[in-house]
CHARMM-style PDB file with segment names, atoms N, HN, CA, C and O in Angstrom:
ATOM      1  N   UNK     1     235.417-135.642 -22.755  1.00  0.00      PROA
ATOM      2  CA  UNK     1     235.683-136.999 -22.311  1.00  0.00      PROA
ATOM      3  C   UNK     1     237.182-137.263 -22.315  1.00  0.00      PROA
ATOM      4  O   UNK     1     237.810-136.573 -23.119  1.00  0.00      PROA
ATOM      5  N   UNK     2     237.954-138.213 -21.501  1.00  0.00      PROA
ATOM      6  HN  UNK     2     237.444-138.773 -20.848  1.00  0.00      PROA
ATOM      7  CA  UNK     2     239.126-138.364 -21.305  1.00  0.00      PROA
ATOM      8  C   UNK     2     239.218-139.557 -21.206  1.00  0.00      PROA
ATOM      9  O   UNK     2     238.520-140.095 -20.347  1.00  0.00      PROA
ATOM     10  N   UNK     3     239.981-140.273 -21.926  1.00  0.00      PROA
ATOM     11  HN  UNK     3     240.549-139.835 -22.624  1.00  0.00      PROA
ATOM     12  CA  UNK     3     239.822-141.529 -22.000  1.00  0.00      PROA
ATOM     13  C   UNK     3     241.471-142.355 -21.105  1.00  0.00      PROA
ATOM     14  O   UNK     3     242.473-141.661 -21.273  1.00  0.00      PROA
ATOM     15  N   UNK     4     241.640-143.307 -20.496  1.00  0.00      PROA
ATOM     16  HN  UNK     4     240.826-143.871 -20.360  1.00  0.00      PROA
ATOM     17  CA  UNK     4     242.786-144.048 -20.001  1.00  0.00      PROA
ATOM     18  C   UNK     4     243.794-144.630 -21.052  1.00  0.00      PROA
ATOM     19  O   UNK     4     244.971-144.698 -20.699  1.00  0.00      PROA
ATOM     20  N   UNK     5     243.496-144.997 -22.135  1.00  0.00      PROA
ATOM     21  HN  UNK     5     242.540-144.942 -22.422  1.00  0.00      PROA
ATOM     22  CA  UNK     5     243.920-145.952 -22.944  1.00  0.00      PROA
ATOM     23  C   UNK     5     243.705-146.140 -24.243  1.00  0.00      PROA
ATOM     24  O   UNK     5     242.586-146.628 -24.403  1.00  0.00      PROA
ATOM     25  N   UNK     6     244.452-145.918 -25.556  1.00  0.00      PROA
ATOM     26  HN  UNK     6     245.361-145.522 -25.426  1.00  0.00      PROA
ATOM     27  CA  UNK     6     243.851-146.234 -26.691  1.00  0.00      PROA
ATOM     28  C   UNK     6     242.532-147.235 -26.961  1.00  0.00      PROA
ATOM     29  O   UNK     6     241.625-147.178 -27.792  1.00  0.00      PROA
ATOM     30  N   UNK     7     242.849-148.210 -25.847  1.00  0.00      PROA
ATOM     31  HN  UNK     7     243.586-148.257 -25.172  1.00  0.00      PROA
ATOM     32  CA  UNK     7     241.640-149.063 -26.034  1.00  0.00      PROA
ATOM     33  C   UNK     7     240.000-148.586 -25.671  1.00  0.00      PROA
ATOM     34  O   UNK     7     238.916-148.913 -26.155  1.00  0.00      PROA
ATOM     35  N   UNK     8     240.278-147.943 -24.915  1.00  0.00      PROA
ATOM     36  HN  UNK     8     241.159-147.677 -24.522  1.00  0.00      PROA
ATOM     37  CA  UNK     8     239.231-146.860 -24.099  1.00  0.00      PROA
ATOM     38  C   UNK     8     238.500-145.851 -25.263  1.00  0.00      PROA
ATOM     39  O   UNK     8     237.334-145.562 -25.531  1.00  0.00      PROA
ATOM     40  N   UNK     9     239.693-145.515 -25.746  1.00  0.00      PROA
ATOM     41  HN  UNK     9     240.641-145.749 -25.528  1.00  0.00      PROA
ATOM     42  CA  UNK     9     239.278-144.544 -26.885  1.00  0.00      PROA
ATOM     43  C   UNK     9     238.781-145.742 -28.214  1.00  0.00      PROA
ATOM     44  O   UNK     9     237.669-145.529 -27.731  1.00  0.00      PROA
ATOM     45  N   UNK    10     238.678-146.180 -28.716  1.00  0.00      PROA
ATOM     46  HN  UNK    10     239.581-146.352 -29.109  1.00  0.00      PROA
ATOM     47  CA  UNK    10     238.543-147.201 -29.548  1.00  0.00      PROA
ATOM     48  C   UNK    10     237.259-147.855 -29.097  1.00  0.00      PROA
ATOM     49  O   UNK    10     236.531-148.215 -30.022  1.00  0.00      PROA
ATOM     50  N   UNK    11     236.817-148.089 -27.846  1.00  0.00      PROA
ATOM     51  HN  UNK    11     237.408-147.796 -27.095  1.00  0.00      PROA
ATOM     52  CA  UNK    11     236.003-148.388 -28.273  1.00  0.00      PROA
ATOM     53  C   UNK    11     234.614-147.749 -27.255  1.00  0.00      PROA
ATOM     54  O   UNK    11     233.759-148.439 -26.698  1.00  0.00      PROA
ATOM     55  N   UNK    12     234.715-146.466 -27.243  1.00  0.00      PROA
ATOM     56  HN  UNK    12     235.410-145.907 -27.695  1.00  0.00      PROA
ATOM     57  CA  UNK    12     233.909-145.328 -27.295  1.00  0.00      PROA
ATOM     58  C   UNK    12     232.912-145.592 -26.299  1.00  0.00      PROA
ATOM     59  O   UNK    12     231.864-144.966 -26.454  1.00  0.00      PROA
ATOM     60  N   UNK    13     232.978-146.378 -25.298  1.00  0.00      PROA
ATOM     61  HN  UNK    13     233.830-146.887 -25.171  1.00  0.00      PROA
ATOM     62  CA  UNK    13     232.266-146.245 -23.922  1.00  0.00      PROA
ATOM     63  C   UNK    13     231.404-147.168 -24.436  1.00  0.00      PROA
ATOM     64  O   UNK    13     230.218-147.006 -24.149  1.00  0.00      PROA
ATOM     65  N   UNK    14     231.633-147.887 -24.968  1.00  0.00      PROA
ATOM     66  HN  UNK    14     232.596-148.019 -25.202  1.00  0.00      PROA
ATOM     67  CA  UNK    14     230.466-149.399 -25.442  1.00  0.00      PROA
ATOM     68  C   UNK    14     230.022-149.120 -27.203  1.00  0.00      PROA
ATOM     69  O   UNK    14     229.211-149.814 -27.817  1.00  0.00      PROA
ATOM     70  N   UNK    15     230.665-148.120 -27.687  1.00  0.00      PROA
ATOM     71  HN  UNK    15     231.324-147.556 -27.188  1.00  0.00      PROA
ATOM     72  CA  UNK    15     229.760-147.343 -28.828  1.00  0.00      PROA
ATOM     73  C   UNK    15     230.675-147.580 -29.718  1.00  0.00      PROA
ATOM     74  O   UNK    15     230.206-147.421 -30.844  1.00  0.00      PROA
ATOM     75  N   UNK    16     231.572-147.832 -29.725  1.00  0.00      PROA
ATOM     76  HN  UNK    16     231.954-147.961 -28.810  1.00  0.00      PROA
ATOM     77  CA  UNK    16     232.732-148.041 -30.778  1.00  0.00      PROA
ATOM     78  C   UNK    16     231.917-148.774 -32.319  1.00  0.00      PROA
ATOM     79  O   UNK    16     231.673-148.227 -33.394  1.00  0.00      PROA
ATOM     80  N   UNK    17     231.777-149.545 -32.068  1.00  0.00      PROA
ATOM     81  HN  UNK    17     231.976-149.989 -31.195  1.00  0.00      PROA
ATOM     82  CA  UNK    17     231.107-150.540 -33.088  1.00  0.00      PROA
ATOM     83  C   UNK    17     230.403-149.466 -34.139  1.00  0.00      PROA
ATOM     84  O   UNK    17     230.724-149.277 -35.313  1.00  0.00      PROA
ATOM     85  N   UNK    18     229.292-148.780 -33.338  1.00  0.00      PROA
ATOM     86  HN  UNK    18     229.032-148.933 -32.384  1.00  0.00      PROA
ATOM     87  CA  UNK    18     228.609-148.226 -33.886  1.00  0.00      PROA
ATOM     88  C   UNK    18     228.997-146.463 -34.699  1.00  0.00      PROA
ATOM     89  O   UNK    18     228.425-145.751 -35.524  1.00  0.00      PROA
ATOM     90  N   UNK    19     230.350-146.368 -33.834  1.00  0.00      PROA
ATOM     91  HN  UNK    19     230.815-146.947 -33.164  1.00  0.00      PROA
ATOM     92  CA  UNK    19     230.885-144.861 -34.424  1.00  0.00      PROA
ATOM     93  C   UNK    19     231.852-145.065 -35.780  1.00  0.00      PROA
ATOM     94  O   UNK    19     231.896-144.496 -36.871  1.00  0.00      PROA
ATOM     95  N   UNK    20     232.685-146.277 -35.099  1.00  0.00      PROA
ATOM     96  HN  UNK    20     232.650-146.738 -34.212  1.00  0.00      PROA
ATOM     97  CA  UNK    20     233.803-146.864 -36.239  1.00  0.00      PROA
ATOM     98  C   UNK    20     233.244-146.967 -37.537  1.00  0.00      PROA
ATOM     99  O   UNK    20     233.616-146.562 -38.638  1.00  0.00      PROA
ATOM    100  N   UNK    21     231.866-147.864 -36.985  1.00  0.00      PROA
ATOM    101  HN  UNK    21     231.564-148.194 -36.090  1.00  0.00      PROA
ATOM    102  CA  UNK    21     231.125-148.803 -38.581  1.00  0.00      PROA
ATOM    103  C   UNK    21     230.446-147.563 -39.325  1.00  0.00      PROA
ATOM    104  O   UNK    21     230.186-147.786 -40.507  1.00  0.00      PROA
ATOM    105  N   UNK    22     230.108-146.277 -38.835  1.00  0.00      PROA
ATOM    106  HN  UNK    22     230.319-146.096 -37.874  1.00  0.00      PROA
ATOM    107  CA  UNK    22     229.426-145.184 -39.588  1.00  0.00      PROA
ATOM    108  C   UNK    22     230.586-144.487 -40.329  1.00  0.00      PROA
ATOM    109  O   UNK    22     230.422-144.307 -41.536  1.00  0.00      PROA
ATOM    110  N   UNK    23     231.868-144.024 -39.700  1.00  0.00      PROA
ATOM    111  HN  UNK    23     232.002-144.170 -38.719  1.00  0.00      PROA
ATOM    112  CA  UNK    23     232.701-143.711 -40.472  1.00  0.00      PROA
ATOM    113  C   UNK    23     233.378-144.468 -41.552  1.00  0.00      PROA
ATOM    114  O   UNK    23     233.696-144.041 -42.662  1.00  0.00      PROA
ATOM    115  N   UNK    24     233.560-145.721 -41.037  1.00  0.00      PROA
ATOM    116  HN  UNK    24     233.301-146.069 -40.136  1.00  0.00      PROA
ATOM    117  CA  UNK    24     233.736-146.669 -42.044  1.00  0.00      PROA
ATOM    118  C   UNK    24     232.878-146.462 -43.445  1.00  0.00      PROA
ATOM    119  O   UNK    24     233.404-146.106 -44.500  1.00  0.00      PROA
ATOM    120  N   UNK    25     231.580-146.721 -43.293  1.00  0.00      PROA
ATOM    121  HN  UNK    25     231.152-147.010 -42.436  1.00  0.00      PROA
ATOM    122  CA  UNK    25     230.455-146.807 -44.378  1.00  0.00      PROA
ATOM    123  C   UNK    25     230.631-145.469 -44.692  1.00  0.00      PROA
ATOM    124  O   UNK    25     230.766-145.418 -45.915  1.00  0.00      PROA
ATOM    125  N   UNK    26     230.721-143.967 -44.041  1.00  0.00      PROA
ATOM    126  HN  UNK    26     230.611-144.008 -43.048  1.00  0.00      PROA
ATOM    127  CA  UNK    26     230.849-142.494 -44.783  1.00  0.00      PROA
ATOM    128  C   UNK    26     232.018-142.911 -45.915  1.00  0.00      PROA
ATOM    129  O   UNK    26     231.594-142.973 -47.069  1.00  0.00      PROA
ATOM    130  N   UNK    27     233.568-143.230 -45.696  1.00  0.00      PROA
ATOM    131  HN  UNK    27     233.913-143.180 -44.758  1.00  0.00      PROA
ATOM    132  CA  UNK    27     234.489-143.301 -46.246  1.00  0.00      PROA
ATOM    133  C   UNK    27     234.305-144.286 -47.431  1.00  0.00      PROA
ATOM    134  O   UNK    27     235.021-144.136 -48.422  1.00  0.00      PROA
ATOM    135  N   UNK    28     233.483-145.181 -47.395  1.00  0.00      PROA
ATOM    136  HN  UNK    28     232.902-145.303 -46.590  1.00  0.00      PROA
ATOM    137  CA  UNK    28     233.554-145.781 -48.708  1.00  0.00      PROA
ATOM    138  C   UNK    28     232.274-145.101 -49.449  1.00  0.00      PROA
ATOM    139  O   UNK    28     232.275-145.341 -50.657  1.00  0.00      PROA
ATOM    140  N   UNK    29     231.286-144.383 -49.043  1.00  0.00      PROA
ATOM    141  HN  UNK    29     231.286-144.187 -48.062  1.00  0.00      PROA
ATOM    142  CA  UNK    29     230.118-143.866 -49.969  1.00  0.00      PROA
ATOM    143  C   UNK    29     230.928-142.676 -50.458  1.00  0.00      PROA
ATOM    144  O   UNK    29     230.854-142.284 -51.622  1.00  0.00      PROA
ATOM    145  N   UNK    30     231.717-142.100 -49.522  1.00  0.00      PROA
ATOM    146  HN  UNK    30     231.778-142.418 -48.576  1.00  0.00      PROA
ATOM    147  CA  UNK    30     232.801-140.676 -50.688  1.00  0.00      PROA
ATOM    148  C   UNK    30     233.444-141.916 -52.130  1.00  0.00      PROA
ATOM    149  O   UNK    30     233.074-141.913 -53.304  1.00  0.00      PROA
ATOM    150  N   UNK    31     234.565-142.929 -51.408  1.00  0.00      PROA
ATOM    151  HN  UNK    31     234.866-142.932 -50.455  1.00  0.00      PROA
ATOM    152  CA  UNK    31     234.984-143.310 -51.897  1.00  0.00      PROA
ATOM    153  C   UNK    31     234.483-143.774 -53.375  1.00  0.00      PROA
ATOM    154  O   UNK    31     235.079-143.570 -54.432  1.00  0.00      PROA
ATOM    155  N   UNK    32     233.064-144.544 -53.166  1.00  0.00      PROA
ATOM    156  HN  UNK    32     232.580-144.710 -52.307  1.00  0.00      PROA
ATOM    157  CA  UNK    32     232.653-144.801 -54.468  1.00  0.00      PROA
ATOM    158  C   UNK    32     232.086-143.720 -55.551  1.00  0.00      PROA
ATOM    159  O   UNK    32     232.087-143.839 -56.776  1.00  0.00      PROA
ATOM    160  N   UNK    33     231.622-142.680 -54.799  1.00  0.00      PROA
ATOM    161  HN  UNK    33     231.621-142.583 -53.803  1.00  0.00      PROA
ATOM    162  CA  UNK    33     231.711-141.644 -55.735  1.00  0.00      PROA
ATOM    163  C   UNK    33     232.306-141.147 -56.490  1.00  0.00      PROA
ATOM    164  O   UNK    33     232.058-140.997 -57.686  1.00  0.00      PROA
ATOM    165  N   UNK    34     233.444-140.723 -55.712  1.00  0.00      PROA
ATOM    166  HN  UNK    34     233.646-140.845 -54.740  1.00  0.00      PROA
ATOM    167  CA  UNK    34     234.606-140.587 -56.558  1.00  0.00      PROA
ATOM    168  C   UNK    34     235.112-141.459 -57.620  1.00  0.00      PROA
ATOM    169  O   UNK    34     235.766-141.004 -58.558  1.00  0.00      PROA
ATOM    170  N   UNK    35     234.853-142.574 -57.509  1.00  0.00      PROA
ATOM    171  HN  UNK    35     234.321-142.943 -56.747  1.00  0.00      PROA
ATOM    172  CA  UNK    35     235.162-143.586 -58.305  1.00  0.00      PROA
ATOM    173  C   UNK    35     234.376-143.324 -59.294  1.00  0.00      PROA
ATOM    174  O   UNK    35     235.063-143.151 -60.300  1.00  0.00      PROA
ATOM    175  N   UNK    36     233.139-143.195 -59.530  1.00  0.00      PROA
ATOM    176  HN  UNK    36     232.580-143.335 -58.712  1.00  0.00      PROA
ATOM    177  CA  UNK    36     231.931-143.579 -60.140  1.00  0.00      PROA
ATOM    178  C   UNK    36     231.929-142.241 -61.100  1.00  0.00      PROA
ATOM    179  O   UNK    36     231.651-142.346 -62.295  1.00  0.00      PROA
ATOM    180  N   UNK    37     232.321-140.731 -60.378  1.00  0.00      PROA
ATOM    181  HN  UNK    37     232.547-140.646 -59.408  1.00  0.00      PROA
ATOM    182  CA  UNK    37     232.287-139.790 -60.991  1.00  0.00      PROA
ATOM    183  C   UNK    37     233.473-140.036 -61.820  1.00  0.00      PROA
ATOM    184  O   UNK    37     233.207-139.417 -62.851  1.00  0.00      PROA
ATOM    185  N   UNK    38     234.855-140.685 -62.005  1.00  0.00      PROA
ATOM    186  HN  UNK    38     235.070-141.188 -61.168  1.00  0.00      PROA
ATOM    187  CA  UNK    38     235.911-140.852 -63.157  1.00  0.00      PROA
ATOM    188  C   UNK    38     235.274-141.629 -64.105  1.00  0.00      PROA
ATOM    189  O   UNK    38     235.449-141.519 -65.319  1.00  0.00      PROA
ATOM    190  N   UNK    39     234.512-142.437 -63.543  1.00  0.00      PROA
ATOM    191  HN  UNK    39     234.369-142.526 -62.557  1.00  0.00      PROA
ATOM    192  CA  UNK    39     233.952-143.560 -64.314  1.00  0.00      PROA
ATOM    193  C   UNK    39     233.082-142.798 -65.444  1.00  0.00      PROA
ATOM    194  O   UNK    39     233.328-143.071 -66.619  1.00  0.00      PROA
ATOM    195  N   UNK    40     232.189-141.960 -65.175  1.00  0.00      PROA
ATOM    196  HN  UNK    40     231.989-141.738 -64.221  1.00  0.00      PROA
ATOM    197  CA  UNK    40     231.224-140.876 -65.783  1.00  0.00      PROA
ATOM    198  C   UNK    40     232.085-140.123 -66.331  1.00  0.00      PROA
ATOM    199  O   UNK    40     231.578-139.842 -67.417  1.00  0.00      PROA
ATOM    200  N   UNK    41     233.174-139.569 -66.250  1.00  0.00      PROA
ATOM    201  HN  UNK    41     233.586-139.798 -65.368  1.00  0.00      PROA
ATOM    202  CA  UNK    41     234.039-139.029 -66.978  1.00  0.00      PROA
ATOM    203  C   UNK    41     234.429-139.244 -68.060  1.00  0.00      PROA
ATOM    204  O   UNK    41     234.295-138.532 -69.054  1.00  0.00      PROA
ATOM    205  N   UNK    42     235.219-140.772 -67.917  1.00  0.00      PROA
ATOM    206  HN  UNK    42     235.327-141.351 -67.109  1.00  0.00      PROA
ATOM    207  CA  UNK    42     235.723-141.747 -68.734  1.00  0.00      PROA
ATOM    208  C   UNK    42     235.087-142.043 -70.043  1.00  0.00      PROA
ATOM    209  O   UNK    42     235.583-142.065 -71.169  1.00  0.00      PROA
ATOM    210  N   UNK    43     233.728-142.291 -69.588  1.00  0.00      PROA
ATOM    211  HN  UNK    43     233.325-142.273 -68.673  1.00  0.00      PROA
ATOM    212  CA  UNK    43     232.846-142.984 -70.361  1.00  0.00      PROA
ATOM    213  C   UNK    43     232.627-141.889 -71.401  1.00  0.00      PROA
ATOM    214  O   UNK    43     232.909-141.993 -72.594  1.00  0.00      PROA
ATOM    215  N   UNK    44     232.048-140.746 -70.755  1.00  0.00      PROA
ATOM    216  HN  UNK    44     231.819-140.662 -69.786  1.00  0.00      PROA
ATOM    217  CA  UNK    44     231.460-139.477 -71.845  1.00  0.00      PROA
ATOM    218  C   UNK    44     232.821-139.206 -72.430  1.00  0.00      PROA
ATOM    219  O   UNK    44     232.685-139.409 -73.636  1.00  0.00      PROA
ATOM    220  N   UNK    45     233.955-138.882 -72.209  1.00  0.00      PROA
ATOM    221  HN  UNK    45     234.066-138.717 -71.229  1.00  0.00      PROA
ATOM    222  CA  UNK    45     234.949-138.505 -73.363  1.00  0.00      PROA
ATOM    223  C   UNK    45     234.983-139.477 -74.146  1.00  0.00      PROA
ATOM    224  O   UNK    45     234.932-139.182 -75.340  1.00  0.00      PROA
ATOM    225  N   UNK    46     235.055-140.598 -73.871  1.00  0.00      PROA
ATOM    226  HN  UNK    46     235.096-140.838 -72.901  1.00  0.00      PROA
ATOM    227  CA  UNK    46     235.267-141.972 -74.918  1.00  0.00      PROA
ATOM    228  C   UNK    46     233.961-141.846 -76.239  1.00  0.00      PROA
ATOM    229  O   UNK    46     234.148-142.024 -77.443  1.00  0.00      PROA
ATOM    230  N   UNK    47     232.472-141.439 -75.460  1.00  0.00      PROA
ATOM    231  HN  UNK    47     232.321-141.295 -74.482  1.00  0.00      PROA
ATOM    232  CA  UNK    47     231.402-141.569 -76.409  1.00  0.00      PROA
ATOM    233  C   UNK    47     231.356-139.908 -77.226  1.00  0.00      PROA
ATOM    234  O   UNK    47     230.572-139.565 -78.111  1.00  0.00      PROA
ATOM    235  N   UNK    48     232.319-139.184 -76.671  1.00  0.00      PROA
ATOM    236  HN  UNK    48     232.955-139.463 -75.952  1.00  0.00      PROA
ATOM    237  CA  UNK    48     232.580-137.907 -77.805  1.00  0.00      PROA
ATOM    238  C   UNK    48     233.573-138.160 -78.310  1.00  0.00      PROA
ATOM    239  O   UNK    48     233.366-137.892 -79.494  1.00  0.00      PROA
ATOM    240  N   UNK    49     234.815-138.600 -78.192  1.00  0.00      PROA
ATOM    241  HN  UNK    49     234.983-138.817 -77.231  1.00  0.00      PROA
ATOM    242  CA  UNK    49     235.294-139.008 -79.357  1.00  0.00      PROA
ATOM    243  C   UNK    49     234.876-139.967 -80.224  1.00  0.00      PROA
ATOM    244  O   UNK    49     235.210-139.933 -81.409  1.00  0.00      PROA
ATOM    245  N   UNK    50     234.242-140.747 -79.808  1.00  0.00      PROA
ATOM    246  HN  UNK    50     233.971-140.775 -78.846  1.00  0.00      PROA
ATOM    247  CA  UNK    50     233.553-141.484 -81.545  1.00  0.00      PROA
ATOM    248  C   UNK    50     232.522-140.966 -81.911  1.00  0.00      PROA
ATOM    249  O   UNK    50     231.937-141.662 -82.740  1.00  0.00      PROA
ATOM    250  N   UNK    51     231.902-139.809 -81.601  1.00  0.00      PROA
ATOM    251  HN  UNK    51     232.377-139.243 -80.928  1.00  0.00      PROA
ATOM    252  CA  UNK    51     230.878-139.358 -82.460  1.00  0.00      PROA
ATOM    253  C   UNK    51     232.058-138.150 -83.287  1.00  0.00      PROA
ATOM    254  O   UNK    51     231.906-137.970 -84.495  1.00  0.00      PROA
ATOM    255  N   UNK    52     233.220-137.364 -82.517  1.00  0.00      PROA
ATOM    256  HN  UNK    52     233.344-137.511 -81.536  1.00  0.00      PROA
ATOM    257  CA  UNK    52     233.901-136.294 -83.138  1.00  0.00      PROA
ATOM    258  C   UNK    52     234.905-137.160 -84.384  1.00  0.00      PROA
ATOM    259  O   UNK    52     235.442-136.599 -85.340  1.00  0.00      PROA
ATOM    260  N   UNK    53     234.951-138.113 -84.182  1.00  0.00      PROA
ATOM    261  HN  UNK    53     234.514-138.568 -83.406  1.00  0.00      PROA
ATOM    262  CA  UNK    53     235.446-138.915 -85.744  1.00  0.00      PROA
ATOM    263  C   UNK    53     235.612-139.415 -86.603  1.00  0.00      PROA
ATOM    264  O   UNK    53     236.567-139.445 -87.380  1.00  0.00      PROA
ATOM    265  N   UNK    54     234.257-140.102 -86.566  1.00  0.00      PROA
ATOM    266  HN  UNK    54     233.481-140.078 -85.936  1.00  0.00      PROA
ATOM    267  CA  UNK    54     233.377-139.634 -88.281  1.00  0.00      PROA
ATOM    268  C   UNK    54     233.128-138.247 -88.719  1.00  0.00      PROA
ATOM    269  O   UNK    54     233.025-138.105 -89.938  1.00  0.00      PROA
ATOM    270  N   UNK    55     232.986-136.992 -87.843  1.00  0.00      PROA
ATOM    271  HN  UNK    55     233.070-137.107 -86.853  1.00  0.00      PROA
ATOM    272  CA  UNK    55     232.799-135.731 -88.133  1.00  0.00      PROA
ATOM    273  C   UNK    55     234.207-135.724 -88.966  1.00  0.00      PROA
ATOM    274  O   UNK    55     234.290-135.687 -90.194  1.00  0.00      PROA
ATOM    275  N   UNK    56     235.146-135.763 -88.168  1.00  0.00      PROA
ATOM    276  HN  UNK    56     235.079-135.793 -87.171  1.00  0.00      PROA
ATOM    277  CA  UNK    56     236.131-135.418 -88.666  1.00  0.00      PROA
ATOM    278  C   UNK    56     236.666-135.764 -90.001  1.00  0.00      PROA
ATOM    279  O   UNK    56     237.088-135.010 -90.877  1.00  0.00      PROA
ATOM    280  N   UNK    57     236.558-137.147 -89.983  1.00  0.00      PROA
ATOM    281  HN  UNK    57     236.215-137.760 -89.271  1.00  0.00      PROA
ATOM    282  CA  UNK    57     237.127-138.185 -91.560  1.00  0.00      PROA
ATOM    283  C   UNK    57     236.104-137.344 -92.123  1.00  0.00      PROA
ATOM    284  O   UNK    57     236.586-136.758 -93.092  1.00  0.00      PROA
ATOM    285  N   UNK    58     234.831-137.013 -91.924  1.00  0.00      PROA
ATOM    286  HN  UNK    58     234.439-137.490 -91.136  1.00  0.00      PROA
ATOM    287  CA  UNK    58     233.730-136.345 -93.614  1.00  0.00      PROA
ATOM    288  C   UNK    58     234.549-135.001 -93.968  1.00  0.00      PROA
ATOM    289  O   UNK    58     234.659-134.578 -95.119  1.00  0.00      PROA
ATOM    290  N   UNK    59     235.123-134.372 -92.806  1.00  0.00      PROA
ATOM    291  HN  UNK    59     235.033-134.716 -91.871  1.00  0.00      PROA
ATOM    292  CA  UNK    59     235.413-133.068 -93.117  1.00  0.00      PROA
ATOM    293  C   UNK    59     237.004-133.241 -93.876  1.00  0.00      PROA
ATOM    294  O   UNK    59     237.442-132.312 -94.555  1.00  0.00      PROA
ATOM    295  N   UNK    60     237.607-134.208 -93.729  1.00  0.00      PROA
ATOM    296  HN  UNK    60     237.252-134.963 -93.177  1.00  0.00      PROA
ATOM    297  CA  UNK    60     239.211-134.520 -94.082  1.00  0.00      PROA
ATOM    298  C   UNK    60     238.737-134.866 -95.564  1.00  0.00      PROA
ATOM    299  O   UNK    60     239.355-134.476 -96.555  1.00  0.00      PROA
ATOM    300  N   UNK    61     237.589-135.632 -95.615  1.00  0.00      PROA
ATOM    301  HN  UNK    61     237.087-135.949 -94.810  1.00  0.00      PROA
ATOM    302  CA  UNK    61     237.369-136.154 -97.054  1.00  0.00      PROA
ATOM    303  C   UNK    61     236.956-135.286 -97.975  1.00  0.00      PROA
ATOM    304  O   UNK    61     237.152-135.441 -99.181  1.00  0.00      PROA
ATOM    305  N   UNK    62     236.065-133.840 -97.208  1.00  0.00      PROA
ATOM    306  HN  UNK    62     235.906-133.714 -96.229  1.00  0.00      PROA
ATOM    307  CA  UNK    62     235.940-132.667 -98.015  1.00  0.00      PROA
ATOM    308  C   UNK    62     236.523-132.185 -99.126  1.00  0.00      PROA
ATOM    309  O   UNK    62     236.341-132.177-100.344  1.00  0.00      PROA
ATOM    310  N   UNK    63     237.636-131.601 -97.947  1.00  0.00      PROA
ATOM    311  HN  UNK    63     237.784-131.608 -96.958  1.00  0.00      PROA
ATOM    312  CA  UNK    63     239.108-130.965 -98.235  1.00  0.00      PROA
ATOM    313  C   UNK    63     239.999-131.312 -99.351  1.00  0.00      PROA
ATOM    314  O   UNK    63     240.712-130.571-100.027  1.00  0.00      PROA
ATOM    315  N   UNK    64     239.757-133.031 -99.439  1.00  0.00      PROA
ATOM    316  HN  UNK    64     239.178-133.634 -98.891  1.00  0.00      PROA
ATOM    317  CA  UNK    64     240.493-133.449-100.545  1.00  0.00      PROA
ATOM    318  C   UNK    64     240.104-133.221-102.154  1.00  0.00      PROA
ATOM    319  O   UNK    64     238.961-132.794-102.324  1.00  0.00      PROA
ATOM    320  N   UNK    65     240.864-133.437-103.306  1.00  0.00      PROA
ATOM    321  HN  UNK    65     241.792-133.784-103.168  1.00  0.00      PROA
ATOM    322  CA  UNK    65     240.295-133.392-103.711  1.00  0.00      PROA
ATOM    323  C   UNK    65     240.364-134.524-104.903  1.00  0.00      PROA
ATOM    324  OT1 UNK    65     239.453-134.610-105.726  1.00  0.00      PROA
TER     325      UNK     65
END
């Protein structure tokens, strides 16, 4: 296809709406993933370090004497 005009190209032989708005919606379902997977990240290191430090203070309190 060869289009005359950015505008031509933009809006995809009547289809624009419908090509734009799918890439649109692809780019934010990556987008929130990505988000969501730091988020899942975030969360699990935060809930292993407070279980790894009470481990830790029993084992510091061992040691002492």
């Amino acid at each position: 296809m060869s289009w005359a005009s950015w505008s031509d190209f933009f809006a995809m032989g009547g289809y624009g709406f419908y090509v734009w708005g799918s890439y649109l919606v692809s780019f934010f379902c990556m987008a929130g993933e990505i988000a969501l997977a730091f988020n899942r990240k975030r969360t699990l290191l935060r809930q292993l370090s407070l279980i790894h430090k009470p481990i830790q203070k029993e084992q510091n309190n061992e040691t002492t004497p």
